[in-house]
TORDRENLUM-207344 format. One record per residue (C-alpha): residue in three letters; x, y, z. Coordinates in steps of 0.25 Angstrom, whole numbers, padded with zeros to 4 digits, always signed. Example, Ala and Ser with C-alpha at 12.3 -4.5 7.8 and 13.67 -1.06 7.14 Angstrom:
// residues 2
Ala+0049-0018+0031Ser+0055-0004+0029
END
This chain:
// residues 312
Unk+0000+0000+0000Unk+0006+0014-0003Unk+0006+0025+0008Unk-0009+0029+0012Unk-0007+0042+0014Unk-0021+0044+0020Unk-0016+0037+0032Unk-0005+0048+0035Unk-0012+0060+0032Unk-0023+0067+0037Unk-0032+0078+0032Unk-0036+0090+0043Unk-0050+0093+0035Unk-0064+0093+0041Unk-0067+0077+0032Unk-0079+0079+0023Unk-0092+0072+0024Unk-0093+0057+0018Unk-0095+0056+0004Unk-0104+0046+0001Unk-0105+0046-0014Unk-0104+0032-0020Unk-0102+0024-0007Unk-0110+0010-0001Unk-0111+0005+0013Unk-0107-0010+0005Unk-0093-0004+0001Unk-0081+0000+0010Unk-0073+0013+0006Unk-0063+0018+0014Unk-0047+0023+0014Unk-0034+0022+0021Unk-0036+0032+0031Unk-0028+0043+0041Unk-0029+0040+0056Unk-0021+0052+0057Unk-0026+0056+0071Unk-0032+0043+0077Unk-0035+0030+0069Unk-0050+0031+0073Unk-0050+0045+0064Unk-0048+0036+0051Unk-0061+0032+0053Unk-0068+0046+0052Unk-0058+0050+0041Unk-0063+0039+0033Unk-0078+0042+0036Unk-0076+0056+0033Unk-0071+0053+0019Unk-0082+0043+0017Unk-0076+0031+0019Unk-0082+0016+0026Unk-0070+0010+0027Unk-0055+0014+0031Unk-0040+0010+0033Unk-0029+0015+0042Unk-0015+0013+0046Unk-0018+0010+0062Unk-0005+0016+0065Unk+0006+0022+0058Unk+0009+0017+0045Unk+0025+0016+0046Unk+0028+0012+0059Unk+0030-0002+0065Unk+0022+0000+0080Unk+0009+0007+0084Unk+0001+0007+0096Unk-0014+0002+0096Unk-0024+0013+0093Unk-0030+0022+0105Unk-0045+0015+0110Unk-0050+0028+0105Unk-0045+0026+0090Unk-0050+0011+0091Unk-0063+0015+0097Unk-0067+0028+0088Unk-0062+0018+0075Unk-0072+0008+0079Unk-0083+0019+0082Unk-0081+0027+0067Unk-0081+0016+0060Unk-0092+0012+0066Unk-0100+0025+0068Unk-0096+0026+0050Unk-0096+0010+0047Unk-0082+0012+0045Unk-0076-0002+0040Unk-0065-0010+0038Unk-0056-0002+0047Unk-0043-0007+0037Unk-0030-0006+0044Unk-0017-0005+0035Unk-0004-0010+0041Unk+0007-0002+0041Unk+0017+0000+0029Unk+0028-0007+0038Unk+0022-0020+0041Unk+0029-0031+0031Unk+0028-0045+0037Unk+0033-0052+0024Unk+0047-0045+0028Unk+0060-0052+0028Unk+0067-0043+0039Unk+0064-0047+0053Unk+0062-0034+0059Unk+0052-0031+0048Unk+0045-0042+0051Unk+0043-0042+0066Unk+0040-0026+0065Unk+0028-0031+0055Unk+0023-0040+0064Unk+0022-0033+0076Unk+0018-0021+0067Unk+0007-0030+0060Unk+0001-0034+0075Unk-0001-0020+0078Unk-0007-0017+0066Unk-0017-0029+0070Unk-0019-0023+0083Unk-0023-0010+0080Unk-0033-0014+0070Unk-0041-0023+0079Unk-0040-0013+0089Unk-0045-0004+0079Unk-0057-0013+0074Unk-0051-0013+0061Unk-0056-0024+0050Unk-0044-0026+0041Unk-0028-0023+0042Unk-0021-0022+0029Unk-0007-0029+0027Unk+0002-0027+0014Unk+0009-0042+0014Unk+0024-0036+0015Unk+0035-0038+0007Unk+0045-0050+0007Unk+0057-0045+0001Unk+0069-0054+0006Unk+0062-0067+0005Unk+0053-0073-0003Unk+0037-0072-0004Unk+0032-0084+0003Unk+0043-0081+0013Unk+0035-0067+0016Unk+0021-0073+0015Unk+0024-0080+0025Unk+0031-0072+0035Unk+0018-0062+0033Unk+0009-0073+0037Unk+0017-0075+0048Unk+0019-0061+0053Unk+0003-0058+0052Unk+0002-0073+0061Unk+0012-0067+0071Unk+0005-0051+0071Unk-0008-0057+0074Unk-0005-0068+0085Unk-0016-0066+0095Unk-0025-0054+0088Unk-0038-0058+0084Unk-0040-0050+0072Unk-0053-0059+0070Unk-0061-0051+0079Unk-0073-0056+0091Unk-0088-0053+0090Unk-0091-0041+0082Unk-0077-0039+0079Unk-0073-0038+0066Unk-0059-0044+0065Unk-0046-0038+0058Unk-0041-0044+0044Unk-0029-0044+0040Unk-0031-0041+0024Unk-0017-0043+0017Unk-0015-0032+0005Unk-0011-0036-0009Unk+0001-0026-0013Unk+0007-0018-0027Unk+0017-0030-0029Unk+0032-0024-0024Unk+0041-0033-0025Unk+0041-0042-0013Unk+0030-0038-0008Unk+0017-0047-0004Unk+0004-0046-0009Unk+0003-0041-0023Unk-0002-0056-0027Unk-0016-0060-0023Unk-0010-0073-0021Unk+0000-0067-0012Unk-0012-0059-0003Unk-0019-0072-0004Unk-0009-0081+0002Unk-0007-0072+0012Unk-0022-0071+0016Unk-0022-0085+0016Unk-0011-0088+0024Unk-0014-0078+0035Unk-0029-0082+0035Unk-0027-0093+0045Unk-0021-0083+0054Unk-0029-0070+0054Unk-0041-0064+0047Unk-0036-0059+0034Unk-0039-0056+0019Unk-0035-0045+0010Unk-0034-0032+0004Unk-0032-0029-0010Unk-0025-0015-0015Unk-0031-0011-0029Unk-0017-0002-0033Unk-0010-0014-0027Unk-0017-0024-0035Unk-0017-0015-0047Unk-0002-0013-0047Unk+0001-0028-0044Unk-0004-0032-0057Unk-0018-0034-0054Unk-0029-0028-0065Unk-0040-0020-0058Unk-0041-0008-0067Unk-0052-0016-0078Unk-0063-0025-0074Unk-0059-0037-0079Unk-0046-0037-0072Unk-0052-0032-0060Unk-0061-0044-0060Unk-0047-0053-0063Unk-0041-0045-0051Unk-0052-0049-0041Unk-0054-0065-0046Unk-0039-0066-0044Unk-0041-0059-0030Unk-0053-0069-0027Unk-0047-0080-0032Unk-0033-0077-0020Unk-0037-0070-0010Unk-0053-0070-0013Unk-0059-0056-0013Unk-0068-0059-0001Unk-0055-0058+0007Unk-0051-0045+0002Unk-0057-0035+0013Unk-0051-0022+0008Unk-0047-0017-0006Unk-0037-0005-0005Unk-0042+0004-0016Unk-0032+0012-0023Unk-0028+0019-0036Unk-0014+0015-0040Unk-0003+0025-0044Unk+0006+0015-0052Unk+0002+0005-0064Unk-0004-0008-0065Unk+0006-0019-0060Unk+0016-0009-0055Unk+0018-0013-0040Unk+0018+0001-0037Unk+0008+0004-0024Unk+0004+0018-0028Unk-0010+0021-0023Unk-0019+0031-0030Unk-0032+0040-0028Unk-0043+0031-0033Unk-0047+0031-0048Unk-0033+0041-0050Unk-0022+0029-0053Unk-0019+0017-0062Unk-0033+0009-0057Unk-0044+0021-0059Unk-0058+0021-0052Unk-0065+0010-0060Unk-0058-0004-0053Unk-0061+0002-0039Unk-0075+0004-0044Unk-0075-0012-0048Unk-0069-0016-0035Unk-0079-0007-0027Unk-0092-0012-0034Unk-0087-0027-0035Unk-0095-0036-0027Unk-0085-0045-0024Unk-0076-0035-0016Unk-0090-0028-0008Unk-0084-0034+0004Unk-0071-0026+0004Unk-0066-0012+0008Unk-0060-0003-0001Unk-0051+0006+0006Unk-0043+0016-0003Unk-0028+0018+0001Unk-0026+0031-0010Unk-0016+0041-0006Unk-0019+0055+0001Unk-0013+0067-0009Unk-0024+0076-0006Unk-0033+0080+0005Unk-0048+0071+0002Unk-0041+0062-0006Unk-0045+0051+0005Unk-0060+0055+0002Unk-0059+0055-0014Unk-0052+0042-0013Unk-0064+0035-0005Unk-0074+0044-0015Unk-0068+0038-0027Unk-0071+0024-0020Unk-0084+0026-0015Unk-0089+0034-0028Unk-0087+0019-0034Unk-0096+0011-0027Unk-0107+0007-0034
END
Protein backbone atom coordinates (compact mmCIF):
# COMPACT_ATOMS: atom_id res chain seq x y z
CA UNK A 1 0.00 0.00 0.00
CA UNK A 2 1.38 3.49 -0.80
CA UNK A 3 1.41 6.17 2.10
CA UNK A 4 -2.14 7.16 3.03
CA UNK A 5 -1.72 10.54 3.62
CA UNK A 6 -5.18 11.05 4.96
CA UNK A 7 -4.06 9.22 8.01
CA UNK A 8 -1.28 12.03 8.74
CA UNK A 9 -2.94 15.00 8.06
CA UNK A 10 -5.84 16.65 9.36
CA UNK A 11 -8.09 19.41 8.09
CA UNK A 12 -8.99 22.39 10.76
CA UNK A 13 -12.42 23.29 8.80
CA UNK A 14 -15.89 23.14 10.22
CA UNK A 15 -16.80 19.33 8.01
CA UNK A 16 -19.83 19.69 5.85
CA UNK A 17 -23.08 18.02 6.07
CA UNK A 18 -23.13 14.19 4.55
CA UNK A 19 -23.82 14.07 0.95
CA UNK A 20 -25.88 11.50 0.25
CA UNK A 21 -26.17 11.46 -3.61
CA UNK A 22 -25.96 7.97 -4.97
CA UNK A 23 -25.59 6.00 -1.83
CA UNK A 24 -27.56 2.60 -0.23
CA UNK A 25 -27.63 1.30 3.17
CA UNK A 26 -26.71 -2.44 1.21
CA UNK A 27 -23.21 -0.93 0.21
CA UNK A 28 -20.25 0.04 2.42
CA UNK A 29 -18.35 3.26 1.52
CA UNK A 30 -15.66 4.51 3.46
CA UNK A 31 -11.84 5.84 3.41
CA UNK A 32 -8.47 5.52 5.18
CA UNK A 33 -8.93 8.04 7.82
CA UNK A 34 -7.00 10.77 10.13
CA UNK A 35 -7.16 9.89 14.08
CA UNK A 36 -5.28 13.08 14.31
CA UNK A 37 -6.49 14.05 17.85
CA UNK A 38 -7.97 10.71 19.37
CA UNK A 39 -8.63 7.56 17.36
CA UNK A 40 -12.51 7.67 18.13
CA UNK A 41 -12.40 11.22 16.06
CA UNK A 42 -12.07 8.96 12.87
CA UNK A 43 -15.20 8.02 13.17
CA UNK A 44 -16.95 11.59 13.05
CA UNK A 45 -14.49 12.46 10.13
CA UNK A 46 -15.64 9.86 8.13
CA UNK A 47 -19.57 10.46 8.92
CA UNK A 48 -19.03 13.92 8.19
CA UNK A 49 -17.86 13.13 4.69
CA UNK A 50 -20.49 10.82 4.13
CA UNK A 51 -18.88 7.73 4.71
CA UNK A 52 -20.52 4.10 6.43
CA UNK A 53 -17.45 2.42 6.77
CA UNK A 54 -13.71 3.40 7.87
CA UNK A 55 -10.03 2.47 8.30
CA UNK A 56 -7.37 3.69 10.46
CA UNK A 57 -3.86 3.36 11.43
CA UNK A 58 -4.54 2.40 15.42
CA UNK A 59 -1.20 4.00 16.13
CA UNK A 60 1.45 5.58 14.39
CA UNK A 61 2.37 4.19 11.27
CA UNK A 62 6.16 3.90 11.45
CA UNK A 63 7.08 2.92 14.86
CA UNK A 64 7.45 -0.48 16.35
CA UNK A 65 5.45 0.09 19.97
CA UNK A 66 2.17 1.64 20.97
CA UNK A 67 0.15 1.85 24.01
CA UNK A 68 -3.45 0.40 24.09
CA UNK A 69 -6.04 3.26 23.20
CA UNK A 70 -7.54 5.44 26.33
CA UNK A 71 -11.30 3.71 27.42
CA UNK A 72 -12.42 7.01 26.20
CA UNK A 73 -11.19 6.43 22.61
CA UNK A 74 -12.49 2.82 22.78
CA UNK A 75 -15.76 3.73 24.16
CA UNK A 76 -16.72 6.95 22.04
CA UNK A 77 -15.51 4.52 18.73
CA UNK A 78 -18.08 2.07 19.74
CA UNK A 79 -20.66 4.70 20.57
CA UNK A 80 -20.34 6.83 16.87
CA UNK A 81 -20.18 3.93 15.10
CA UNK A 82 -23.00 2.98 16.62
CA UNK A 83 -24.88 6.22 16.88
CA UNK A 84 -23.94 6.53 12.42
CA UNK A 85 -23.89 2.62 11.81
CA UNK A 86 -20.42 3.05 11.13
CA UNK A 87 -18.93 -0.62 10.03
CA UNK A 88 -16.35 -2.56 9.38
CA UNK A 89 -14.09 -0.56 11.67
CA UNK A 90 -10.69 -1.79 9.28
CA UNK A 91 -7.58 -1.49 11.02
CA UNK A 92 -4.29 -1.32 8.80
CA UNK A 93 -1.10 -2.62 10.18
CA UNK A 94 1.76 -0.41 10.16
CA UNK A 95 4.31 -0.11 7.36
CA UNK A 96 7.09 -1.68 9.57
CA UNK A 97 5.49 -5.08 10.15
CA UNK A 98 7.32 -7.85 7.82
CA UNK A 99 6.91 -11.25 9.37
CA UNK A 100 8.30 -13.04 6.11
CA UNK A 101 11.69 -11.28 6.89
CA UNK A 102 14.95 -13.09 7.07
CA UNK A 103 16.82 -10.73 9.79
CA UNK A 104 16.02 -11.86 13.24
CA UNK A 105 15.55 -8.51 14.79
CA UNK A 106 13.07 -7.64 12.08
CA UNK A 107 11.35 -10.56 12.79
CA UNK A 108 10.84 -10.39 16.59
CA UNK A 109 9.97 -6.50 16.21
CA UNK A 110 7.00 -7.65 13.82
CA UNK A 111 5.66 -10.06 16.09
CA UNK A 112 5.41 -8.35 18.93
CA UNK A 113 4.39 -5.13 16.74
CA UNK A 114 1.63 -7.49 15.12
CA UNK A 115 0.25 -8.62 18.63
CA UNK A 116 -0.22 -4.98 19.51
CA UNK A 117 -1.87 -4.15 16.41
CA UNK A 118 -4.23 -7.29 17.45
CA UNK A 119 -4.75 -5.82 20.74
CA UNK A 120 -5.70 -2.41 19.99
CA UNK A 121 -8.27 -3.61 17.49
CA UNK A 122 -10.19 -5.78 19.66
CA UNK A 123 -10.12 -3.14 22.33
CA UNK A 124 -11.33 -0.92 19.77
CA UNK A 125 -14.26 -3.28 18.62
CA UNK A 126 -12.73 -3.20 15.24
CA UNK A 127 -13.95 -6.12 12.54
CA UNK A 128 -10.92 -6.47 10.18
CA UNK A 129 -6.93 -5.78 10.51
CA UNK A 130 -5.23 -5.53 7.32
CA UNK A 131 -1.83 -7.26 6.65
CA UNK A 132 0.55 -6.86 3.59
CA UNK A 133 2.35 -10.50 3.50
CA UNK A 134 5.89 -8.93 3.79
CA UNK A 135 8.87 -9.42 1.84
CA UNK A 136 11.30 -12.56 1.82
CA UNK A 137 14.22 -11.13 0.34
CA UNK A 138 17.26 -13.60 1.60
CA UNK A 139 15.61 -16.75 1.35
CA UNK A 140 13.37 -18.23 -0.78
CA UNK A 141 9.29 -17.95 -1.12
CA UNK A 142 8.10 -21.01 0.84
CA UNK A 143 10.70 -20.15 3.37
CA UNK A 144 8.69 -16.74 4.00
CA UNK A 145 5.17 -18.21 3.84
CA UNK A 146 6.02 -20.05 6.13
CA UNK A 147 7.78 -17.88 8.65
CA UNK A 148 4.40 -15.38 8.18
CA UNK A 149 2.13 -18.35 9.24
CA UNK A 150 4.29 -18.82 11.88
CA UNK A 151 4.69 -15.25 13.37
CA UNK A 152 0.78 -14.51 12.93
CA UNK A 153 0.39 -18.15 15.19
CA UNK A 154 2.96 -16.81 17.86
CA UNK A 155 1.37 -12.87 17.78
CA UNK A 156 -1.99 -14.36 18.45
CA UNK A 157 -1.25 -16.99 21.19
CA UNK A 158 -3.90 -16.47 23.83
CA UNK A 159 -6.16 -13.53 21.93
CA UNK A 160 -9.56 -14.39 21.06
CA UNK A 161 -10.12 -12.55 18.12
CA UNK A 162 -13.20 -14.87 17.42
CA UNK A 163 -15.28 -12.73 19.74
CA UNK A 164 -18.23 -14.09 22.65
CA UNK A 165 -22.12 -13.25 22.50
CA UNK A 166 -22.65 -10.29 20.40
CA UNK A 167 -19.14 -9.67 19.77
CA UNK A 168 -18.28 -9.62 16.42
CA UNK A 169 -14.86 -10.95 16.32
CA UNK A 170 -11.62 -9.58 14.42
CA UNK A 171 -10.37 -11.10 11.08
CA UNK A 172 -7.26 -10.92 9.92
CA UNK A 173 -7.65 -10.16 5.96
CA UNK A 174 -4.34 -10.64 4.23
CA UNK A 175 -3.69 -7.96 1.30
CA UNK A 176 -2.68 -8.88 -2.31
CA UNK A 177 0.17 -6.46 -3.23
CA UNK A 178 1.79 -4.44 -6.69
CA UNK A 179 4.26 -7.41 -7.13
CA UNK A 180 8.00 -5.89 -6.06
CA UNK A 181 10.35 -8.18 -6.20
CA UNK A 182 10.29 -10.42 -3.35
CA UNK A 183 7.43 -9.42 -1.97
CA UNK A 184 4.24 -11.79 -0.88
CA UNK A 185 0.96 -11.56 -2.36
CA UNK A 186 0.87 -10.37 -5.66
CA UNK A 187 -0.44 -13.93 -6.71
CA UNK A 188 -4.10 -14.91 -5.84
CA UNK A 189 -2.57 -18.24 -5.34
CA UNK A 190 -0.01 -16.64 -2.94
CA UNK A 191 -3.00 -14.66 -0.68
CA UNK A 192 -4.86 -18.05 -0.91
CA UNK A 193 -2.29 -20.30 0.39
CA UNK A 194 -1.75 -17.94 3.04
CA UNK A 195 -5.42 -17.70 4.12
CA UNK A 196 -5.44 -21.34 3.96
CA UNK A 197 -2.77 -21.96 6.12
CA UNK A 198 -3.59 -19.45 8.79
CA UNK A 199 -7.34 -20.49 8.87
CA UNK A 200 -6.83 -23.34 11.19
CA UNK A 201 -5.27 -20.69 13.60
CA UNK A 202 -7.22 -17.62 13.40
CA UNK A 203 -10.33 -16.01 11.77
CA UNK A 204 -8.92 -14.67 8.55
CA UNK A 205 -9.74 -13.97 4.83
CA UNK A 206 -8.85 -11.24 2.58
CA UNK A 207 -8.60 -7.96 1.02
CA UNK A 208 -8.11 -7.20 -2.55
CA UNK A 209 -6.31 -3.76 -3.78
CA UNK A 210 -7.80 -2.67 -7.28
CA UNK A 211 -4.18 -0.60 -8.19
CA UNK A 212 -2.51 -3.54 -6.81
CA UNK A 213 -4.17 -5.95 -8.82
CA UNK A 214 -4.37 -3.86 -11.72
CA UNK A 215 -0.49 -3.37 -11.76
CA UNK A 216 0.18 -7.06 -11.06
CA UNK A 217 -1.04 -7.93 -14.34
CA UNK A 218 -4.56 -8.47 -13.55
CA UNK A 219 -7.30 -7.02 -16.37
CA UNK A 220 -10.09 -5.10 -14.57
CA UNK A 221 -10.13 -2.08 -16.75
CA UNK A 222 -12.94 -4.05 -19.47
CA UNK A 223 -15.80 -6.22 -18.59
CA UNK A 224 -14.80 -9.16 -19.84
CA UNK A 225 -11.44 -9.16 -17.91
CA UNK A 226 -12.91 -8.01 -15.06
CA UNK A 227 -15.23 -11.03 -15.02
CA UNK A 228 -11.67 -13.32 -15.76
CA UNK A 229 -10.37 -11.25 -12.84
CA UNK A 230 -12.95 -12.21 -10.37
CA UNK A 231 -13.59 -16.15 -11.57
CA UNK A 232 -9.70 -16.39 -11.04
CA UNK A 233 -10.37 -14.71 -7.60
CA UNK A 234 -13.13 -17.27 -6.66
CA UNK A 235 -11.67 -20.04 -8.03
CA UNK A 236 -8.14 -19.13 -5.10
CA UNK A 237 -9.21 -17.49 -2.60
CA UNK A 238 -13.14 -17.45 -3.32
CA UNK A 239 -14.72 -13.97 -3.19
CA UNK A 240 -16.91 -14.83 -0.15
CA UNK A 241 -13.74 -14.50 1.76
CA UNK A 242 -12.67 -11.26 0.58
CA UNK A 243 -14.17 -8.65 3.17
CA UNK A 244 -12.79 -5.57 1.95
CA UNK A 245 -11.77 -4.13 -1.55
CA UNK A 246 -9.31 -1.32 -1.13
CA UNK A 247 -10.57 0.96 -3.99
CA UNK A 248 -8.09 2.96 -5.73
CA UNK A 249 -7.05 4.73 -9.07
CA UNK A 250 -3.50 3.83 -9.99
CA UNK A 251 -0.66 6.37 -10.93
CA UNK A 252 1.41 3.65 -13.00
CA UNK A 253 0.52 1.34 -16.07
CA UNK A 254 -0.89 -2.10 -16.24
CA UNK A 255 1.42 -4.84 -15.04
CA UNK A 256 3.97 -2.25 -13.77
CA UNK A 257 4.46 -3.33 -9.90
CA UNK A 258 4.61 0.28 -9.31
CA UNK A 259 2.12 0.98 -5.98
CA UNK A 260 0.98 4.50 -7.09
CA UNK A 261 -2.58 5.31 -5.75
CA UNK A 262 -4.67 7.65 -7.56
CA UNK A 263 -7.92 9.89 -7.00
CA UNK A 264 -10.73 7.63 -8.14
CA UNK A 265 -11.75 7.81 -12.03
CA UNK A 266 -8.35 10.20 -12.38
CA UNK A 267 -5.54 7.21 -13.30
CA UNK A 268 -4.86 4.27 -15.40
CA UNK A 269 -8.31 2.25 -14.31
CA UNK A 270 -11.11 5.26 -14.80
CA UNK A 271 -14.50 5.32 -13.03
CA UNK A 272 -16.22 2.56 -14.89
CA UNK A 273 -14.50 -1.07 -13.21
CA UNK A 274 -15.37 0.46 -9.68
CA UNK A 275 -18.74 1.06 -10.90
CA UNK A 276 -18.81 -2.88 -11.91
CA UNK A 277 -17.25 -3.94 -8.69
CA UNK A 278 -19.71 -1.68 -6.83
CA UNK A 279 -22.97 -2.93 -8.62
CA UNK A 280 -21.77 -6.71 -8.65
CA UNK A 281 -23.65 -9.08 -6.64
CA UNK A 282 -21.26 -11.27 -5.92
CA UNK A 283 -19.02 -8.85 -3.89
CA UNK A 284 -22.45 -7.12 -2.05
CA UNK A 285 -21.03 -8.51 0.97
CA UNK A 286 -17.77 -6.57 0.94
CA UNK A 287 -16.61 -3.04 2.02
CA UNK A 288 -15.08 -0.86 -0.36
CA UNK A 289 -12.63 1.48 1.45
CA UNK A 290 -10.71 4.10 -0.76
CA UNK A 291 -6.97 4.56 0.29
CA UNK A 292 -6.39 7.67 -2.38
CA UNK A 293 -4.11 10.25 -1.60
CA UNK A 294 -4.85 13.72 0.25
CA UNK A 295 -3.32 16.72 -2.20
CA UNK A 296 -5.99 19.05 -1.39
CA UNK A 297 -8.32 19.92 1.23
CA UNK A 298 -12.01 17.85 0.57
CA UNK A 299 -10.29 15.38 -1.57
CA UNK A 300 -11.32 12.87 1.18
CA UNK A 301 -15.04 13.72 0.56
CA UNK A 302 -14.82 13.67 -3.57
CA UNK A 303 -12.99 10.49 -3.32
CA UNK A 304 -15.98 8.79 -1.23
CA UNK A 305 -18.60 10.89 -3.78
CA UNK A 306 -16.90 9.50 -6.68
CA UNK A 307 -17.64 5.89 -4.90
CA UNK A 308 -21.00 6.51 -3.84
CA UNK A 309 -22.19 8.43 -7.07
CA UNK A 310 -21.64 4.84 -8.48
CA UNK A 311 -23.98 2.78 -6.75
CA UNK A 312 -26.72 1.82 -8.45
Amino acid sequence: MSEISASLSASGSQPEPPSKTGSSPAVRIGIHTSVAGGLHLAAQRAHDIGANCLQIFSASPRQWRAALPSQLECSEMRRLRAEYDMKPLVIHVNYLVNLAAVKPDVYANSIKAFRGEVERALALGAEHLVLHSGSFNGSTREEGLARVVAGITEATQGLDLVGKGAAAGLSVLIENTAGAEFSLGSKFEQVAELVNRLSPVIPVGACIDTCHTHVAGYEITTKPGLAATLAALDATVGLKRIAVWHCNDAKAPFGSKLDRHEHIGQGTIGLEPFSWLLNDPQLRHAAFIAETPVDEPGDERRNVQALTGLVR
